[in-house]
C-alpha positions as protocol buffer text, in pm:
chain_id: "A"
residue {
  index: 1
  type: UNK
  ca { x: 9199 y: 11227 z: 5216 }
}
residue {
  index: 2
  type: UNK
  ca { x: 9534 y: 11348 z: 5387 }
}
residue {
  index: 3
  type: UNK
  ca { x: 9345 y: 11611 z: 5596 }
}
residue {
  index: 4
  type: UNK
  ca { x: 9138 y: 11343 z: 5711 }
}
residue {
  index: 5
  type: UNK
  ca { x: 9439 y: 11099 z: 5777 }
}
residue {
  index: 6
  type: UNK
  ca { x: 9603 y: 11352 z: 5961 }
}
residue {
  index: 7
  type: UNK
  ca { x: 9268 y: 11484 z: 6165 }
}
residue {
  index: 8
  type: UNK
  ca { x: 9246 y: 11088 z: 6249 }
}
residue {
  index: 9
  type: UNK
  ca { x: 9629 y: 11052 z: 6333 }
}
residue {
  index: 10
  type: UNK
  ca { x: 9569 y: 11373 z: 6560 }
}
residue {
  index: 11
  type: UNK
  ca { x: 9311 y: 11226 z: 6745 }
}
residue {
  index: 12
  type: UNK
  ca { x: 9450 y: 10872 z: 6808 }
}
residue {
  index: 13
  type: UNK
  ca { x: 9772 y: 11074 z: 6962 }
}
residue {
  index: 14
  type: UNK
  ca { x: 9505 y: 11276 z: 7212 }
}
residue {
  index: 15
  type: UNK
  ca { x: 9328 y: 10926 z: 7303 }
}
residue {
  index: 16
  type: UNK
  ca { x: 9657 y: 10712 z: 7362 }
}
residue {
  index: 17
  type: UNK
  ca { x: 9857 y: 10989 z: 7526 }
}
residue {
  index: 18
  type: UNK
  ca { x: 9995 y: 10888 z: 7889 }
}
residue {
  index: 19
  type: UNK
  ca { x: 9796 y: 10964 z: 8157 }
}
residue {
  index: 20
  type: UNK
  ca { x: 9966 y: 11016 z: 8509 }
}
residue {
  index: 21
  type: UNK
  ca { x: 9801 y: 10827 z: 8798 }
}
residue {
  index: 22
  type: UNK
  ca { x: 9665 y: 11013 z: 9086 }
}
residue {
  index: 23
  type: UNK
  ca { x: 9953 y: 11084 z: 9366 }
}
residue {
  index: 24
  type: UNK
  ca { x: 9763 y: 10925 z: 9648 }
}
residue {
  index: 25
  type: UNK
  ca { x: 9691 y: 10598 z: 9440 }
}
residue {
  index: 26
  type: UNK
  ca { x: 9892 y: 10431 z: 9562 }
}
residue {
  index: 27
  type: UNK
  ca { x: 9781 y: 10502 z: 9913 }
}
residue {
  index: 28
  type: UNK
  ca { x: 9433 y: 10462 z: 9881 }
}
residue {
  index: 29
  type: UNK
  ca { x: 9523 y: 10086 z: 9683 }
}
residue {
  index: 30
  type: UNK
  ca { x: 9704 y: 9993 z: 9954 }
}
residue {
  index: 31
  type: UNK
  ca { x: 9473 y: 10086 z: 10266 }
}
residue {
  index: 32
  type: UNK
  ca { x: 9175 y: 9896 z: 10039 }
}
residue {
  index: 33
  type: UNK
  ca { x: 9371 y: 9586 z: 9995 }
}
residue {
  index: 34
  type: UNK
  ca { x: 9487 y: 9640 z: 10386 }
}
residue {
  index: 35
  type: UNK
  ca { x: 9127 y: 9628 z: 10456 }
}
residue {
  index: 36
  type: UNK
  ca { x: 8999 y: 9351 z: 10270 }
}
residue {
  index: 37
  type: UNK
  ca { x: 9257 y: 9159 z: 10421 }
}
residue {
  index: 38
  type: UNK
  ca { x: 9154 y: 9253 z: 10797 }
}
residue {
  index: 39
  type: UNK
  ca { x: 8745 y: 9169 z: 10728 }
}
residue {
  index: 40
  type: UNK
  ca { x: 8851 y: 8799 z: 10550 }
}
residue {
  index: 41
  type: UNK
  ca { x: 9064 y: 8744 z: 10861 }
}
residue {
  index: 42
  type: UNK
  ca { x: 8764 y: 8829 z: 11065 }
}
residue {
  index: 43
  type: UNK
  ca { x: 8541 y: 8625 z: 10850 }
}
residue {
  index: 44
  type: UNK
  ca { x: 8769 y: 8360 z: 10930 }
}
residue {
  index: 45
  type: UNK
  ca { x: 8797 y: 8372 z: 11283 }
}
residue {
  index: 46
  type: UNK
  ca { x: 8487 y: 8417 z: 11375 }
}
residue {
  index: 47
  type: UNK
  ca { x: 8371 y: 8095 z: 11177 }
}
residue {
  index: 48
  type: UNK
  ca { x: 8309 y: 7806 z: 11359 }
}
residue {
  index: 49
  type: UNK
  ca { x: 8480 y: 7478 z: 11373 }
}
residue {
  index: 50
  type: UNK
  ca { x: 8166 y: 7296 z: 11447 }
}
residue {
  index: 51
  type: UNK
  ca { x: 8019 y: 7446 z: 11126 }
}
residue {
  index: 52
  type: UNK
  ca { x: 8253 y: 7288 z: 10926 }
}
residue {
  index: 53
  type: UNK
  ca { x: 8022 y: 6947 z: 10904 }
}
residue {
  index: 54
  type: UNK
  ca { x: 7782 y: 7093 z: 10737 }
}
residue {
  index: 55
  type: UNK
  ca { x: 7937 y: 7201 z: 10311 }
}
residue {
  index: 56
  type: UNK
  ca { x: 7637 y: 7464 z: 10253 }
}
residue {
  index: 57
  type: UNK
  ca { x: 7832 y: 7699 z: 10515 }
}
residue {
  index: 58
  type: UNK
  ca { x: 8195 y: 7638 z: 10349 }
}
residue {
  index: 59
  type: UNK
  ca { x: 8076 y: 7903 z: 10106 }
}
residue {
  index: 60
  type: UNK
  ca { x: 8168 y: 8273 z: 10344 }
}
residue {
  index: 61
  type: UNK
  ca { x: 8474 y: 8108 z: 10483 }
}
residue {
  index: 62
  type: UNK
  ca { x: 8614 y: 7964 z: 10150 }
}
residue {
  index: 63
  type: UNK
  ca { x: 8545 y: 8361 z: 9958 }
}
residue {
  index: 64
  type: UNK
  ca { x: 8667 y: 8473 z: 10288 }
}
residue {
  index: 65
  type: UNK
  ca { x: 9005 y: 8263 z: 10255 }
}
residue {
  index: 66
  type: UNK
  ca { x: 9035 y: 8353 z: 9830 }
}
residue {
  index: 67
  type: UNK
  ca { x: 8966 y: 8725 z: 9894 }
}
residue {
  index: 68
  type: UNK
  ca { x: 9224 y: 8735 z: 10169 }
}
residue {
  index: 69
  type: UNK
  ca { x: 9470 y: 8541 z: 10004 }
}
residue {
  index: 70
  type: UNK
  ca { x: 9457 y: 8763 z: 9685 }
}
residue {
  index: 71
  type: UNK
  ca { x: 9445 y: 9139 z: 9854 }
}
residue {
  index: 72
  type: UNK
  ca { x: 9729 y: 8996 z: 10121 }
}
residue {
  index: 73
  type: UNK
  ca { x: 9956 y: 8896 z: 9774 }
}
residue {
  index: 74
  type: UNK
  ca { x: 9889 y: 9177 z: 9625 }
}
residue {
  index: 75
  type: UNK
  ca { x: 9954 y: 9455 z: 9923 }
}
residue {
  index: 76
  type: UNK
  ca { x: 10305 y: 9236 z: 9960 }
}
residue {
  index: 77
  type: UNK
  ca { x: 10343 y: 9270 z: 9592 }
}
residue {
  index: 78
  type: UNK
  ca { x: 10279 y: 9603 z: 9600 }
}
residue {
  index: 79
  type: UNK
  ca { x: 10475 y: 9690 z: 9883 }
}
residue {
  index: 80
  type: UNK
  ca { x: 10789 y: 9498 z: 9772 }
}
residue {
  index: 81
  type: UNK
  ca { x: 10765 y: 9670 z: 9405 }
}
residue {
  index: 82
  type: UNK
  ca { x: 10786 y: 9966 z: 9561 }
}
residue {
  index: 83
  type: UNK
  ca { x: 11036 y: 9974 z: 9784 }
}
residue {
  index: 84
  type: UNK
  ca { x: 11266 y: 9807 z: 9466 }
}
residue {
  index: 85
  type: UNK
  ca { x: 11183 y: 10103 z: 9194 }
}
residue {
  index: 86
  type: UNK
  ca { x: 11325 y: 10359 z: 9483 }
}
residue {
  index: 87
  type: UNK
  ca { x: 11665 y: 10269 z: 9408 }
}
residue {
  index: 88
  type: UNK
  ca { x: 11705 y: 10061 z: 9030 }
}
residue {
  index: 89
  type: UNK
  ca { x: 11985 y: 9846 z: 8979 }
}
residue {
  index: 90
  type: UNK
  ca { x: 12288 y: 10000 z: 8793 }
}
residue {
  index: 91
  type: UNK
  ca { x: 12454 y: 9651 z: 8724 }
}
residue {
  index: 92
  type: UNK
  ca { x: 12482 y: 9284 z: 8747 }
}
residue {
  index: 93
  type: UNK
  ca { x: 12536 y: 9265 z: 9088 }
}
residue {
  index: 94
  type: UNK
  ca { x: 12310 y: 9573 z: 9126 }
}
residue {
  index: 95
  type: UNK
  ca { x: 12001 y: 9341 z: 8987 }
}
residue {
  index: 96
  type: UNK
  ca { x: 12126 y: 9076 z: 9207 }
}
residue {
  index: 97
  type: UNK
  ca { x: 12157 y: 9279 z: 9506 }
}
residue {
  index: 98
  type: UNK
  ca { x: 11820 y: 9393 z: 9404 }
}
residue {
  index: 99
  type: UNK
  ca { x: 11650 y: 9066 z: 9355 }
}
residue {
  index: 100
  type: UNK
  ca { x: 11786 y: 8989 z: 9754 }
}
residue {
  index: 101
  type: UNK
  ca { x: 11612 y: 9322 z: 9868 }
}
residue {
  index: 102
  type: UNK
  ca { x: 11311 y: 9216 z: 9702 }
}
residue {
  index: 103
  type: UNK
  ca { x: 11266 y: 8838 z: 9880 }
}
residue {
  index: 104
  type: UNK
  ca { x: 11395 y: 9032 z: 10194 }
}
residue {
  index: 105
  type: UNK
  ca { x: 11096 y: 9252 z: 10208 }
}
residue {
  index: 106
  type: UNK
  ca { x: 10860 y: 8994 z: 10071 }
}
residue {
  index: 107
  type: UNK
  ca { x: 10954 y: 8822 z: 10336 }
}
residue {
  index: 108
  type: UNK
  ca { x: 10915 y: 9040 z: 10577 }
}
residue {
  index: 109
  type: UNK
  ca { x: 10599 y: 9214 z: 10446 }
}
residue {
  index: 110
  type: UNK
  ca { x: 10449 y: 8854 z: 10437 }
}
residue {
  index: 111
  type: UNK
  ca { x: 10576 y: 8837 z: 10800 }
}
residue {
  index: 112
  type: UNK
  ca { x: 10414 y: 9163 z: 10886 }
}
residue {
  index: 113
  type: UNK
  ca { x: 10051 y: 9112 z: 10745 }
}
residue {
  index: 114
  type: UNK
  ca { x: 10089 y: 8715 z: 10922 }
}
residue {
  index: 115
  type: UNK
  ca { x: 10227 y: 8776 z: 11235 }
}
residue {
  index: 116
  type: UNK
  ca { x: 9918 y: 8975 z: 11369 }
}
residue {
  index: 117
  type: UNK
  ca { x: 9694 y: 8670 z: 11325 }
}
């Protein structure tokens, strides 16, 4: 019965040990999101006002607006959390320095992906 405990204790450490992300991750998240964000701002602007009478053609424009919405937040996310783990906080005032970085380049990643349009 012990073998057996340990053979199973053995095997749960193999199946729950870390496993390291791929370096260009990262990278490749980020240009996906980038792009999902571009097409649902194309979706967008090439819809038509006039269309807008008629609720069966709300349906591309409104998954254009949630898919945009959601891979924008998430590249600013994304961006923002990294540029904050380059350099952690070491003290109060180091968390609250940090926590003024991180609106700061919210803000301006926000800026960034908006300003284009």
């Amino acid at each position: 019965m012990t073998e057996a405990a340990s053979n199973f204790e053995g095997l749960l450490r193999e199946a729950l040990a870390p496993v390291e992300p791929p370096a260009d991750l990262v990278v490749r998240l980020e240009s996906t999101l980038q792009s999902i964000t571009e097409l649902a701002a194309d979706e967008l602007e090439a819809w038509e006002l006039s269309a807008m009478r008629d609720p069966r053609n709300w349906v591309r424009p409104a998954a254009a607006l949630v898919a945009g919405t959601a891979a924008g937040t998430a590249l600013v996310v994304l961006r923002a959390r990294r540029r904050a783990q380059a350099t952690p906080p070491r003290s109060v005032a180091g968390m609250r320095k940090a926590a003024g970085r991180t609106l700061e380049d919210i803000e301006r990643e926000t800026r960034r992906l908006l300003g284009d349009r």
